[in-house]
C-alpha positions in Angstrom: 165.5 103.3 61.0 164.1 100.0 59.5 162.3 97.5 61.7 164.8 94.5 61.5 163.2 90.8 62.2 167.2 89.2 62.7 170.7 89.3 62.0 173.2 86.2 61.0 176.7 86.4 60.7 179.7 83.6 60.2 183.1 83.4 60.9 186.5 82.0 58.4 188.6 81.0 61.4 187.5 80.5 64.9 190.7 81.8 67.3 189.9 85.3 66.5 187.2 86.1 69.3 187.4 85.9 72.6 184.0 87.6 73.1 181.6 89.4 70.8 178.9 91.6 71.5 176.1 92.4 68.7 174.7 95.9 69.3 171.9 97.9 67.1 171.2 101.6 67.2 168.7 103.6 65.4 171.1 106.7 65.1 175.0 105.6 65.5 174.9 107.3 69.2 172.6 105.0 71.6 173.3 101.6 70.8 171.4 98.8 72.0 173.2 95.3 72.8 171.0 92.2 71.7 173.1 89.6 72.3 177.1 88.5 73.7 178.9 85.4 71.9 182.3 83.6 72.7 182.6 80.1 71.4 183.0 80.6 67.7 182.9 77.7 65.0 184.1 78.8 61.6 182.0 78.5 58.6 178.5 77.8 60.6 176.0 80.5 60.8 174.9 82.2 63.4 172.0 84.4 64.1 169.9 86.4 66.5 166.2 87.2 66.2 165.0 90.5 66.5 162.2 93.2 66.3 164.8 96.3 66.6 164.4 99.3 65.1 167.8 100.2 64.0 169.6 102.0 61.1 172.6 101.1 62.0 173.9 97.3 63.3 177.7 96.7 64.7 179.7 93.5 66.1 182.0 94.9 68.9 184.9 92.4 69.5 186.7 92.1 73.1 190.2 91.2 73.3 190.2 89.4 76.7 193.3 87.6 75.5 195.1 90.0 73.8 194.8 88.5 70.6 197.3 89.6 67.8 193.9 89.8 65.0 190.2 90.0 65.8 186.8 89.2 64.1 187.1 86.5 61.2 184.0 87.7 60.5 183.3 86.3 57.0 179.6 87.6 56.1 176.9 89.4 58.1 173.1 89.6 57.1 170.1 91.7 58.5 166.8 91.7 57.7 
């Protein structure tokens, strides 16, 4: 595990969440959530600051909706 000081992550299209949750872990069983996003805007940036210590890092999407597609995710950072 690495002590992480924040992740950032974007979207290319903005219909494909209807909720997302951002969850680290520091061994892929007990994951801890940091933060829950639903209103997306494709192509801006969007982050969360942290001081987790975490090996591993995971965007889990809900499909409220039932939404043919999920995620758009474009790029995700951690530091």
């Amino acid at each position: 595990a690495q002590s992480l000081t924040g992740i950032k992550w974007t979207y290319i299209r903005s219909d494909g969440v209807d909720r997302m949750r951002l969850q680290v872990s520091p061994d892929g069983v007990t994951w801890t959530q940091l933060v829950t996003t639903s209103a997306r805007q494709a192509g801006t940036w969007e982050g969360w600051a942290t001081t987790a210590q975490a090996r591993y890092v995971r965007l889990v999407f809900d499909n409220q909706t039932g939404r043919p597609v999920l995620g758009y995710v474009a790029d995700v950072q951690v530091w």
